[in-house]
N, CA, C and O atoms as a Tinker XYZ file with bonds, in Angstrom:
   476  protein
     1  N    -24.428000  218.182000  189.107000    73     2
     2  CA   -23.220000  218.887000  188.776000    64     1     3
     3  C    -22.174000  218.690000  189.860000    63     2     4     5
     4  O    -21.008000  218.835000  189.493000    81     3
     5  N    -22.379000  218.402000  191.063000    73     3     6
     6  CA   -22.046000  218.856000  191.872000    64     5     7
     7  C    -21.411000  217.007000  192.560000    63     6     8     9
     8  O    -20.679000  216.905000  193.545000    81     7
     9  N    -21.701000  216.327000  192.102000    73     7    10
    10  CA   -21.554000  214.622000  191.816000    64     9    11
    11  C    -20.203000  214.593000  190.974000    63    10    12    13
    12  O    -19.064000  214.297000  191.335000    81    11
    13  N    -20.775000  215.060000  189.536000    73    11    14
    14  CA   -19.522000  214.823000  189.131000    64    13    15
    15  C    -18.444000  215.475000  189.269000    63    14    16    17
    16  O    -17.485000  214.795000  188.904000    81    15
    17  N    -18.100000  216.719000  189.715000    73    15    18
    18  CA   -17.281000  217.691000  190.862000    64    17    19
    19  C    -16.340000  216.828000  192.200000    63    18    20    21
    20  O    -15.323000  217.106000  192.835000    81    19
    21  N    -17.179000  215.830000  192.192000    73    19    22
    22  CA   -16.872000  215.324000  193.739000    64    21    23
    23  C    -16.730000  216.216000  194.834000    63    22    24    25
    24  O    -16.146000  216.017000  195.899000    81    23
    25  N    -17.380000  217.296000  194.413000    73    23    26
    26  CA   -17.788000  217.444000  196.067000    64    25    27
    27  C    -19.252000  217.693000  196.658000    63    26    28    29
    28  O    -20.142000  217.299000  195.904000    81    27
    29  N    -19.821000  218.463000  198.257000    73    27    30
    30  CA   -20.786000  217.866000  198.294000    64    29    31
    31  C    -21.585000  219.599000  198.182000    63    30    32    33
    32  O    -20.815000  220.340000  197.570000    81    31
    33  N    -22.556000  220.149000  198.510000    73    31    34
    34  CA   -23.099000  221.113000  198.347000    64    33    35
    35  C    -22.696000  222.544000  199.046000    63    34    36    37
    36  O    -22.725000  223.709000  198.649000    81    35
    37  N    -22.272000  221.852000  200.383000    73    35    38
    38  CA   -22.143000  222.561000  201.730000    64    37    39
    39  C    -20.595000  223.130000  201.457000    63    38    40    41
    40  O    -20.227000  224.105000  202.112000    81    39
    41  N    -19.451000  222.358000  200.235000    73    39    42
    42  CA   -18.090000  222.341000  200.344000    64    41    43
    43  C    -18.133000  223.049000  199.386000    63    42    44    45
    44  O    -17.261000  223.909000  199.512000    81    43
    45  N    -18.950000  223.222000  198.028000    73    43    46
    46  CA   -19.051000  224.038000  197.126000    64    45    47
    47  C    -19.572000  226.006000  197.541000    63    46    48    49
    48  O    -19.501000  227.085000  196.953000    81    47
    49  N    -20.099000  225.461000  198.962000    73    47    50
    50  CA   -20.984000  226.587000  199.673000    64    49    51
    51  C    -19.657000  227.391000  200.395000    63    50    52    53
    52  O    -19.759000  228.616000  200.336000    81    51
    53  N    -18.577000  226.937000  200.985000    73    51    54
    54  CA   -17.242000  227.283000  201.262000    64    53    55
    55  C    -16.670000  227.291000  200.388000    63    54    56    57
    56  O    -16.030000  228.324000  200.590000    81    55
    57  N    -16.182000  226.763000  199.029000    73    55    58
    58  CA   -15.297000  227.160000  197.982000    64    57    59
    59  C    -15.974000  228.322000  197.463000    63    58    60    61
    60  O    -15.090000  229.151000  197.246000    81    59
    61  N    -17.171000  228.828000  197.137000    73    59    62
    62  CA   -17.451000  229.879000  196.922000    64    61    63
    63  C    -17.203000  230.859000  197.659000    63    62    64    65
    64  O    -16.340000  231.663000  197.306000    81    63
    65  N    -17.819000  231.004000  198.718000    73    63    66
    66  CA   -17.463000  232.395000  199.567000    64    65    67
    67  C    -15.872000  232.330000  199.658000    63    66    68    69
    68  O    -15.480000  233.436000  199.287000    81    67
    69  N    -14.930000  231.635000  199.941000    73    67    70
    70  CA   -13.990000  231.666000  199.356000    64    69    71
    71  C    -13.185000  232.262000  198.477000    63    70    72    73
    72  O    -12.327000  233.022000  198.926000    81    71
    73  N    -13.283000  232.055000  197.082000    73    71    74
    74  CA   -13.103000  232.564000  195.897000    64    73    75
    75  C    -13.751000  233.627000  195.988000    63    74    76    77
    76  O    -12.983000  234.545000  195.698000    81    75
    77  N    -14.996000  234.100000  196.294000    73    75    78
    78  CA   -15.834000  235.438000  196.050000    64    77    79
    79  C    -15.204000  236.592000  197.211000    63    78    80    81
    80  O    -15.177000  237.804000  196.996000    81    79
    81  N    -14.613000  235.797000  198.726000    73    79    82
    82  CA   -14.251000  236.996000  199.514000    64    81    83
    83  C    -12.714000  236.762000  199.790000    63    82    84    85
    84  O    -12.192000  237.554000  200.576000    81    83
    85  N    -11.902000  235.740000  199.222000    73    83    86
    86  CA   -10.450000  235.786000  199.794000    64    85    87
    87  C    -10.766000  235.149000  201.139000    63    86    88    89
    88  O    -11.818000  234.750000  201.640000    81    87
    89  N     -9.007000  235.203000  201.721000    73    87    90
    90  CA    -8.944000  234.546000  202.569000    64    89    91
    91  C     -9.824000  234.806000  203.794000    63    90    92    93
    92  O     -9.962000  236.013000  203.991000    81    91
    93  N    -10.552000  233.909000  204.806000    73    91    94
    94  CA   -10.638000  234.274000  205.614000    64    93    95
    95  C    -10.789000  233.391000  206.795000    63    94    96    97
    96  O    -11.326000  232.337000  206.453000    81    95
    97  N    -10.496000  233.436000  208.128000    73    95    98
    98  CA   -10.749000  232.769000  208.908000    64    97    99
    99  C    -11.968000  231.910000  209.412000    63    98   100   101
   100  O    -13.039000  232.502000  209.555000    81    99
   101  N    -11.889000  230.401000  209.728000    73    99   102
   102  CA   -13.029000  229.629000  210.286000    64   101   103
   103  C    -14.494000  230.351000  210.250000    63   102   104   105
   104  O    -15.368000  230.272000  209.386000    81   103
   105  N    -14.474000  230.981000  211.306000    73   103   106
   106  CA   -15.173000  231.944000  211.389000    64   105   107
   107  C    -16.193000  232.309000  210.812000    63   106   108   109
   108  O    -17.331000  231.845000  210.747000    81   107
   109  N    -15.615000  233.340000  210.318000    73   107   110
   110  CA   -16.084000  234.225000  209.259000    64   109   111
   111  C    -16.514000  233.373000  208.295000    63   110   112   113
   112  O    -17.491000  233.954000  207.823000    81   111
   113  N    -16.347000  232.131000  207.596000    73   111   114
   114  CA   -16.231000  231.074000  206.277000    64   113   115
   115  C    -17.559000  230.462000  207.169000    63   114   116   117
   116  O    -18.604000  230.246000  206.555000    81   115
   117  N    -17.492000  230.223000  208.462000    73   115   118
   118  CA   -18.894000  229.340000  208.881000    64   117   119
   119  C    -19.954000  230.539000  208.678000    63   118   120   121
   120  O    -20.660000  230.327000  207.692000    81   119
   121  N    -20.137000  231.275000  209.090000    73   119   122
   122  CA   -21.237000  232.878000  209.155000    64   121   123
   123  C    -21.696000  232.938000  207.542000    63   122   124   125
   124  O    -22.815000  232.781000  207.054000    81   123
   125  N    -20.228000  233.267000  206.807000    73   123   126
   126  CA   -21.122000  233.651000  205.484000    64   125   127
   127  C    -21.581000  232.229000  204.944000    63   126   128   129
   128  O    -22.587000  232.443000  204.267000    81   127
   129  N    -21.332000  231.074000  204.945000    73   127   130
   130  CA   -21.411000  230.021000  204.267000    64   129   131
   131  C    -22.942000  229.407000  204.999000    63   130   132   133
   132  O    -23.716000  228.617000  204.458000    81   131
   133  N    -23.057000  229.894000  206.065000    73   131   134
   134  CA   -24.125000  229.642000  206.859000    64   133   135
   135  C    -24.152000  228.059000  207.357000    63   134   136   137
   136  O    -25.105000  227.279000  207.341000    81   135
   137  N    -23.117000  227.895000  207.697000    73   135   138
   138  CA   -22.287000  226.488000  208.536000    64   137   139
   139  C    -22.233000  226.338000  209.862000    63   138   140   141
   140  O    -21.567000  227.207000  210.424000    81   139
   141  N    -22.762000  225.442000  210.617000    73   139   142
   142  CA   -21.947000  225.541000  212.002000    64   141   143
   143  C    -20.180000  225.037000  211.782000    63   142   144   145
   144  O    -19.411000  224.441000  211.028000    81   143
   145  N    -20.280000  225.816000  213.110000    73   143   146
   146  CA   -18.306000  225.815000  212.747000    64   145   147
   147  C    -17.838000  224.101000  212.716000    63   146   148   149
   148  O    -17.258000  223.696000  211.709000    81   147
   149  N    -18.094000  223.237000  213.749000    73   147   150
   150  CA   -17.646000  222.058000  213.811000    64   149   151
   151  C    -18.100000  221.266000  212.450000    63   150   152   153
   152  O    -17.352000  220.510000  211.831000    81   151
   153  N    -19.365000  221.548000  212.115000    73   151   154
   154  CA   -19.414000  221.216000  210.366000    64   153   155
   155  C    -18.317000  221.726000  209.579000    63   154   156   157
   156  O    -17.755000  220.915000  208.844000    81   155
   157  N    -17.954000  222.782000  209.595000    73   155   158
   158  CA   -17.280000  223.588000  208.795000    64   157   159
   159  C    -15.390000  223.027000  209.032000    63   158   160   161
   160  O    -14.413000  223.135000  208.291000    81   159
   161  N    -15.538000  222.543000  210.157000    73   159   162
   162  CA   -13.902000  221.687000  210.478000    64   161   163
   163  C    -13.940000  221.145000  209.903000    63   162   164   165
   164  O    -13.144000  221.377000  208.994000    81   163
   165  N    -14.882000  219.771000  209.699000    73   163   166
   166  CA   -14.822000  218.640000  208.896000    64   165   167
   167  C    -14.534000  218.828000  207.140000    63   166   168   169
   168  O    -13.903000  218.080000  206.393000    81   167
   169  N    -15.169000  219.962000  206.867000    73   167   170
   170  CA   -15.524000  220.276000  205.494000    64   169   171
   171  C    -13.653000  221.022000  205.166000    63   170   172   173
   172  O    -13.290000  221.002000  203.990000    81   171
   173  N    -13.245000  221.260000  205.599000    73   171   174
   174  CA   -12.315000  222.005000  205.260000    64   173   175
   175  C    -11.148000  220.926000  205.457000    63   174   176   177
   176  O    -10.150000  221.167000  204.778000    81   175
   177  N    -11.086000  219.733000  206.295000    73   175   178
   178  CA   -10.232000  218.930000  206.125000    64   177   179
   179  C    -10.347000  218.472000  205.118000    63   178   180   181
   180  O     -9.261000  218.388000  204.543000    81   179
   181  N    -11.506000  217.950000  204.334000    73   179   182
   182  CA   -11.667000  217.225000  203.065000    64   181   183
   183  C    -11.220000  218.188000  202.282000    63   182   184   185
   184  O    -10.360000  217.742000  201.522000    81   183
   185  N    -11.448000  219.445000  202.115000    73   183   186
   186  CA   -11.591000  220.251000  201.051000    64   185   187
   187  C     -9.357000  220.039000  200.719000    63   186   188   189
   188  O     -8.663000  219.812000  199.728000    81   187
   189  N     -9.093000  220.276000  202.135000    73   187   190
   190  CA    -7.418000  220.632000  202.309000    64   189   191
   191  C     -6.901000  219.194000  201.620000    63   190   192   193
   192  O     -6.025000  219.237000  200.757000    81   191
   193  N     -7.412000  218.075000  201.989000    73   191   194
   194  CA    -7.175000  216.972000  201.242000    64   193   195
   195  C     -7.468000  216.907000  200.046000    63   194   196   197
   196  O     -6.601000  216.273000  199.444000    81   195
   197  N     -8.194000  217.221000  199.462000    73   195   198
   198  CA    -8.014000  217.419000  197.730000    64   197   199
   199  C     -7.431000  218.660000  197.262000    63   198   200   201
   200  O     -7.475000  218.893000  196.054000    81   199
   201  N     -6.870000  219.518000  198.081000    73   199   202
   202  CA    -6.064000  220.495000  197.726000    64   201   203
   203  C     -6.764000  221.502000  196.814000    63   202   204   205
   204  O     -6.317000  221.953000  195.760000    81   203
   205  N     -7.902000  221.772000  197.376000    73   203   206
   206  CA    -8.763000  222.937000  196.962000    64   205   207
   207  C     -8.579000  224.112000  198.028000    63   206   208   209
   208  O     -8.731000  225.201000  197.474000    81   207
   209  N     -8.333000  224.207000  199.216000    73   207   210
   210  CA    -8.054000  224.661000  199.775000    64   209   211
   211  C     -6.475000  224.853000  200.630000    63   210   212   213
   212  O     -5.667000  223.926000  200.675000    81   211
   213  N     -6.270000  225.949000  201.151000    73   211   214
   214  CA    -4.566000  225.566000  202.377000    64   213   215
   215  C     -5.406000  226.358000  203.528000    63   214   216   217
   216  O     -6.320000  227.184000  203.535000    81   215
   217  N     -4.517000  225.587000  204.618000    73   215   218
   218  CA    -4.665000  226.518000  206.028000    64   217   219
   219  C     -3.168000  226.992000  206.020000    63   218   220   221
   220  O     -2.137000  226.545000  205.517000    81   219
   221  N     -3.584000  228.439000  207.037000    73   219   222
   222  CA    -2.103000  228.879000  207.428000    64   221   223
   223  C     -2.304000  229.057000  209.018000    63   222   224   225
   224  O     -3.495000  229.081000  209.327000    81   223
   225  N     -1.580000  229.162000  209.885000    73   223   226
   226  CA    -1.480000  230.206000  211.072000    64   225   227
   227  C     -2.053000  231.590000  210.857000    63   226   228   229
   228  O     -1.946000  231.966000  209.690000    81   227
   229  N     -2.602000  232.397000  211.638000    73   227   230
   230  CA    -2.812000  233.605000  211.747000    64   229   231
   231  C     -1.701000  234.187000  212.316000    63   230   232   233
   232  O     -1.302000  233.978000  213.462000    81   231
   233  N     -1.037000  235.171000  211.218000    73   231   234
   234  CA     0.326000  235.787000  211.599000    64   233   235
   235  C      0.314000  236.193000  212.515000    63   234   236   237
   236  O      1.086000  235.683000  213.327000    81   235
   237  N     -0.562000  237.366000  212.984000    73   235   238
   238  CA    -0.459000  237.703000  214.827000    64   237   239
   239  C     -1.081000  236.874000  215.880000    63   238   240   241
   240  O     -0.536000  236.949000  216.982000    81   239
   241  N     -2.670000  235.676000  215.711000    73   239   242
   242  CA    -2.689000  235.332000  216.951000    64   241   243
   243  C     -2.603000  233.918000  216.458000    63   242   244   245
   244  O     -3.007000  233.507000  215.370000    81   243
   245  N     -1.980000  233.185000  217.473000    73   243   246
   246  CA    -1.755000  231.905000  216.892000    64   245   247
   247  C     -3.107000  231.351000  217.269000    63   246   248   249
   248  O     -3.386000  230.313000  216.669000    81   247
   249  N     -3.994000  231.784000  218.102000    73   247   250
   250  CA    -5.182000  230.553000  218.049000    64   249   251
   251  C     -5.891000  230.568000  216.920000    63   250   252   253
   252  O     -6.624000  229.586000  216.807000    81   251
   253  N     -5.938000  231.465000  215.901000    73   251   254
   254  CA    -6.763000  231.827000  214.453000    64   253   255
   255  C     -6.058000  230.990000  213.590000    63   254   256   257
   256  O     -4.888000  230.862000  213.949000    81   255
   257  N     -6.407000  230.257000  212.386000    73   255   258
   258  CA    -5.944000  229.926000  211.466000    64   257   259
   259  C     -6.726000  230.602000  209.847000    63   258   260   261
   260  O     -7.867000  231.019000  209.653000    81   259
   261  N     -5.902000  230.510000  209.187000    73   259   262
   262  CA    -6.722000  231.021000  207.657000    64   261   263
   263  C     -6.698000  230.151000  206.759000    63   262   264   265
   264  O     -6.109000  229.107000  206.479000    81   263
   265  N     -7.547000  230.881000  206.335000    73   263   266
   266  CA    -7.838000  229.403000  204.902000    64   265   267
   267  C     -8.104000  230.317000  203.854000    63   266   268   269
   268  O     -8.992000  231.162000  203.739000    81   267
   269  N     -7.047000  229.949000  203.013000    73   267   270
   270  CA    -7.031000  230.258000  201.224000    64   269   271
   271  C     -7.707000  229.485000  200.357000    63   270   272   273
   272  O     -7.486000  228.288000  200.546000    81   271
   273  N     -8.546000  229.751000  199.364000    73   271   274
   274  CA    -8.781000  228.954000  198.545000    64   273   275
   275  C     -7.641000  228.858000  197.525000    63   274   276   277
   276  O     -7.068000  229.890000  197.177000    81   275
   277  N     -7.231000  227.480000  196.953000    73   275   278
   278  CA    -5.656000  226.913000  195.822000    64   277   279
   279  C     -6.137000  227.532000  194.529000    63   278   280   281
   280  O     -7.293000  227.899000  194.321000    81   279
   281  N     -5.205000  227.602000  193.752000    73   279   282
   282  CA    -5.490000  227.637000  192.215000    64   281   283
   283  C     -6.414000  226.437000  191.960000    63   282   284   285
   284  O     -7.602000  226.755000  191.908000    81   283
   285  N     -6.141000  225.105000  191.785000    73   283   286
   286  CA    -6.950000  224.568000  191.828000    64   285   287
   287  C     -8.727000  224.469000  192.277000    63   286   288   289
   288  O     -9.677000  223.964000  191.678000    81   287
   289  N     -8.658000  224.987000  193.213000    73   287   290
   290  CA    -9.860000  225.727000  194.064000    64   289   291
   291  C    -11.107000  226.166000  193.122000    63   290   292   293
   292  O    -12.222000  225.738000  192.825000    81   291
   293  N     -9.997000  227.626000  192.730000    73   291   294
   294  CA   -10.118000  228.462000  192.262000    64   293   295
   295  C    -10.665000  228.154000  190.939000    63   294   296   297
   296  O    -11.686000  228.800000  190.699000    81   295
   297  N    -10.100000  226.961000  189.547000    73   295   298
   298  CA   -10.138000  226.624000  188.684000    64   297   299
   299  C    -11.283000  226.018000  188.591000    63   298   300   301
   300  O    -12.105000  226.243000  187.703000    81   299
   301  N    -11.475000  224.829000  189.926000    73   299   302
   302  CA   -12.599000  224.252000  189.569000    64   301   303
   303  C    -14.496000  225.032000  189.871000    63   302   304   305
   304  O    -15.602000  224.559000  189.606000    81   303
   305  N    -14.204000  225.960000  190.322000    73   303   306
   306  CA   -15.559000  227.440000  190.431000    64   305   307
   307  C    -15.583000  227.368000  189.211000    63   306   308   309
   308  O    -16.564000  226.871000  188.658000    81   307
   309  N    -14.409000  227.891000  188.422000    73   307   310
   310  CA   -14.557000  228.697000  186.634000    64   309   311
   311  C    -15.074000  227.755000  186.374000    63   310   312   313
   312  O    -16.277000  227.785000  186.112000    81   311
   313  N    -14.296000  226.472000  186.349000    73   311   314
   314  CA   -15.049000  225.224000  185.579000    64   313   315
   315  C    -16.512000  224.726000  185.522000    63   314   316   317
   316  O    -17.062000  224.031000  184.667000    81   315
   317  N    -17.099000  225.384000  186.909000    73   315   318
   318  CA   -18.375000  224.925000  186.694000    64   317   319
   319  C    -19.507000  226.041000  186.813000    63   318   320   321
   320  O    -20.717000  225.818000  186.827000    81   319
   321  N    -18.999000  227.059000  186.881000    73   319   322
   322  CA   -19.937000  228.640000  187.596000    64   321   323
   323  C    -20.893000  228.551000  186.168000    63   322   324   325
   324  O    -22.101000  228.749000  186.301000    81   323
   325  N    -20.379000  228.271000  184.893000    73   323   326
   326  CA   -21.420000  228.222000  184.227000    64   325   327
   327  C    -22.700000  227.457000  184.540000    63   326   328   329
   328  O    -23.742000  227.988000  184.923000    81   327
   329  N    -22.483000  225.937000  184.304000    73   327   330
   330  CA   -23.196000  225.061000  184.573000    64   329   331
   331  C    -24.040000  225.536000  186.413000    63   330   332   333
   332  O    -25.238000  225.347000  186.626000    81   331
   333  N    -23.254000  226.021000  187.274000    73   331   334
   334  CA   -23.703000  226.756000  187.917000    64   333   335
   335  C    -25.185000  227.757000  187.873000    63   334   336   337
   336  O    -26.391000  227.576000  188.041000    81   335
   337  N    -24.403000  228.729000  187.590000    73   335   338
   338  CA   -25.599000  229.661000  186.766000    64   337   339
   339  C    -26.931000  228.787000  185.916000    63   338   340   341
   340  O    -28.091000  228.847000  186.324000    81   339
   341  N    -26.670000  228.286000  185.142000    73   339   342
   342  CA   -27.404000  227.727000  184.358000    64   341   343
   343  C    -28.565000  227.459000  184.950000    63   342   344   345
   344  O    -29.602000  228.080000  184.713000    81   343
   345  N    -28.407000  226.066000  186.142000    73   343   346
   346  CA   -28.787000  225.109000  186.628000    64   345   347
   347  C    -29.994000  226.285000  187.587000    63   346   348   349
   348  O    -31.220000  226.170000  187.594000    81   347
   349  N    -29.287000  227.210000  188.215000    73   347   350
   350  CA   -30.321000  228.231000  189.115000    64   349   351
   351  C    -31.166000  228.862000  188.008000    63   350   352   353
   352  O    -32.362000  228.611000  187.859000    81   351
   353  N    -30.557000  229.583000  187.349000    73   351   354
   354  CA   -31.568000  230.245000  186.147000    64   353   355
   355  C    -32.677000  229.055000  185.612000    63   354   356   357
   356  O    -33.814000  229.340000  185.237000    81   355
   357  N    -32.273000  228.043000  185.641000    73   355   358
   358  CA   -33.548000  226.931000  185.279000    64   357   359
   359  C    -34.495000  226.511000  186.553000    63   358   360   361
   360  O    -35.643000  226.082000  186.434000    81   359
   361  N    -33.959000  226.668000  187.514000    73   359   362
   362  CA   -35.053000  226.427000  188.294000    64   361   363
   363  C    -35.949000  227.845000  188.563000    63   362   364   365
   364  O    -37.178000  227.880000  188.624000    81   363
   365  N    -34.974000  229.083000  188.720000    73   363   366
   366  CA   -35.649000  230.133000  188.947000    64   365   367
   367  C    -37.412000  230.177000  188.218000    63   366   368   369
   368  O    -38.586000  230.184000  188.589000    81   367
   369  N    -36.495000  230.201000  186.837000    73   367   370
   370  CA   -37.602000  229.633000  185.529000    64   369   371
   371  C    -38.571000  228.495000  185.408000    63   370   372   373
   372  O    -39.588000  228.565000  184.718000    81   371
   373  N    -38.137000  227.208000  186.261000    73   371   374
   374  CA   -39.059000  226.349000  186.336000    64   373   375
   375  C    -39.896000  226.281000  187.620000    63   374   376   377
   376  O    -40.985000  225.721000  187.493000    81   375
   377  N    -39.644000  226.655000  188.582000    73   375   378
   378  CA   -40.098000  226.895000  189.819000    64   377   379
   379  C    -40.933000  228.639000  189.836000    63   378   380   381
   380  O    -41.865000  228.681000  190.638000    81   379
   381  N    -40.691000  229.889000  189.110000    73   379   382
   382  CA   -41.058000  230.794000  189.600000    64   381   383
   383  C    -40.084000  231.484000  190.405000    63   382   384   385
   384  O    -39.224000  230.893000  191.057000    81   383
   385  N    -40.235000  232.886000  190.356000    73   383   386
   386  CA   -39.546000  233.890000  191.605000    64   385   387
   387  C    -40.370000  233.746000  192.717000    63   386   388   389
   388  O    -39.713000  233.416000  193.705000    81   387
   389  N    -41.253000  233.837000  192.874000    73   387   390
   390  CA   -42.600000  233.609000  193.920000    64   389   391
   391  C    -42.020000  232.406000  194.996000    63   390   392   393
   392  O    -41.526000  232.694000  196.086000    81   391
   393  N    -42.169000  231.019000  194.493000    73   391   394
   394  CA   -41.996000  229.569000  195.230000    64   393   395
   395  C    -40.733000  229.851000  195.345000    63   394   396   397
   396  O    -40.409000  230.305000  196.442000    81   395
   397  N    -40.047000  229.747000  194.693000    73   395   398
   398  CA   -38.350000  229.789000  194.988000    64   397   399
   399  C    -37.826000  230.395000  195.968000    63   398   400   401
   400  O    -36.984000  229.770000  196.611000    81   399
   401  N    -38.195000  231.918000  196.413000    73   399   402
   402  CA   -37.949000  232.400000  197.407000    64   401   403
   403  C    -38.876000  232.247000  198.434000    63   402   404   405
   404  O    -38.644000  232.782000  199.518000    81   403
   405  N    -39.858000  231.620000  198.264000    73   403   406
   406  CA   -40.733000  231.342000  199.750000    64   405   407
   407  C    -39.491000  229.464000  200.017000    63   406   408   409
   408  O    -38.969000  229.010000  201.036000    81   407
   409  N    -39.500000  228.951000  198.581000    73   407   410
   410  CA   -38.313000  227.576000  199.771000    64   409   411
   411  C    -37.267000  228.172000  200.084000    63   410   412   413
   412  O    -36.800000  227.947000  201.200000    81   411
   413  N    -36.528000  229.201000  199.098000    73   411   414
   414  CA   -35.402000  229.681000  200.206000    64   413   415
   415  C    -35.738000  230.084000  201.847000    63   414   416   417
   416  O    -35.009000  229.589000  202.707000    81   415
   417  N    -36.759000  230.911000  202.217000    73   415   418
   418  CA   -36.640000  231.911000  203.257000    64   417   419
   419  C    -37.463000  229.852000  204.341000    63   418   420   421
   420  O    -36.856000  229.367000  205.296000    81   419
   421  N    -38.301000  229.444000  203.967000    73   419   422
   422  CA   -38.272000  228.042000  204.473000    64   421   423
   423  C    -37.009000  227.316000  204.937000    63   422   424   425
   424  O    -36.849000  226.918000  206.091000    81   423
   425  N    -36.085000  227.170000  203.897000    73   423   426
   426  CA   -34.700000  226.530000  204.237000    64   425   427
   427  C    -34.126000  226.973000  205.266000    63   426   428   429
   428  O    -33.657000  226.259000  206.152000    81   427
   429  N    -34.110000  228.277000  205.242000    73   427   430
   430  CA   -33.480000  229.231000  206.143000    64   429   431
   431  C    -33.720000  229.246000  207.501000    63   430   432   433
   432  O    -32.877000  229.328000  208.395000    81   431
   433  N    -35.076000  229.153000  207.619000    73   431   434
   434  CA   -36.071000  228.918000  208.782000    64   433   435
   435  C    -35.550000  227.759000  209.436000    63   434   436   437
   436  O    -34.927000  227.821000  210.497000    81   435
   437  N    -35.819000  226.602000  208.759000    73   435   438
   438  CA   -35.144000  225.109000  209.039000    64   437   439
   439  C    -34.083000  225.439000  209.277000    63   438   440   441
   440  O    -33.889000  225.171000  210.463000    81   439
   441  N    -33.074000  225.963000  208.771000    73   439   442
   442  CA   -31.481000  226.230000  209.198000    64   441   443
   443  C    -31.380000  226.664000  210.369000    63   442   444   445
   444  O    -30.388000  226.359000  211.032000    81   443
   445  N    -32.181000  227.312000  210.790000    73   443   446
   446  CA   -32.059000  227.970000  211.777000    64   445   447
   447  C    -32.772000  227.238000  213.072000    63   446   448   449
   448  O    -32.397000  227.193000  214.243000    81   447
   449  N    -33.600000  226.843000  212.617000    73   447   450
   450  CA   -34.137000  225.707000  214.046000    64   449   451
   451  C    -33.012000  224.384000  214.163000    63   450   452   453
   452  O    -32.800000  223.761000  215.203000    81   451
   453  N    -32.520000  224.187000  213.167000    73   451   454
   454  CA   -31.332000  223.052000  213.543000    64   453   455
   455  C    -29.943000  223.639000  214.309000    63   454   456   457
   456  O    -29.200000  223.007000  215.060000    81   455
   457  N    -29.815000  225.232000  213.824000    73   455   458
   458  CA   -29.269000  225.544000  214.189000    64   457   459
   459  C    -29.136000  225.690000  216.259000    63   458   460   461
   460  O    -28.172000  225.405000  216.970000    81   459
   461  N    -30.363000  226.170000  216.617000    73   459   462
   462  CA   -30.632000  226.050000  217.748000    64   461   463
   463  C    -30.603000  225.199000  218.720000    63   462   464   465
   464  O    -30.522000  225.372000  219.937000    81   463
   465  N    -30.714000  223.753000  217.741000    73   463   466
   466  CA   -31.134000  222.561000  218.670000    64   465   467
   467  C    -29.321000  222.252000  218.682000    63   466   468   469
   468  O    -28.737000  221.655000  219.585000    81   467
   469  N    -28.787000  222.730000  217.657000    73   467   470
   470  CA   -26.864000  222.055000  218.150000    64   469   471
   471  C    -26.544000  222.739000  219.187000    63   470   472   473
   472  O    -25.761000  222.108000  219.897000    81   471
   473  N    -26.926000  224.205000  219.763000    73   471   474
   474  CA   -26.170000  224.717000  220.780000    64   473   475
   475  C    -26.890000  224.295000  222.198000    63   474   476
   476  O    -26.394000  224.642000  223.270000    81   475
């Protein structure tokens, strides 16, 4: 789904929290998206280049910047949140609640040891 979207998992992982929490700074978009931030630079230049996203200045401190998700952005979630949904509800279903959340809390684990070895 996410192929023919053109984009990649991690950018769909920021257009969501996005759309689901409004604007918000670097930051905050790496934490909930569960990104390191310098990943999360890269991802947001591409994203700003296909104009799924804008940056602004942070009105009071200039070292903050924000990031909006575009109408466009925005359009292409609706466009696929079904196929979205779908696609999890089928694995939920083909995988089990059981396995599914033992590879999530696994992934997580892994996320987190990669996470360690970047700092």
């Amino acid at each position: 789904m996410l192929m023919d979207v053109g984009v990649t998992e991690q950018q769909w992982r920021v257009m969501r929290v996005l759309n689901e929490c409004g604007t918000l700074d670097p930051t905050e978009i790496a934490e909930r998206s569960c990104l390191l931030l310098p990943s999360l630079t890269r991802i947001l230049q591409t994203l700003e280049s296909k104009a799924l996203i804008s940056r602004a200045p942070h009105p009071t401190d200039r070292r903050k910047q924000l990031v909006t998700i575009t109408g466009a952005g925005q359009q292409m979630i609706l466009d696929n949140m079904k196929e979205s949904q779908r696609l999890n509800a089928w694995l939920r279903e083909s995988f089990g609640d059981e396995k599914l959340d033992a590879l999530l809390d696994l992934l997580n684990e892994l996320d987190a040891l990669e996470r360690l070895e970047d700092h």
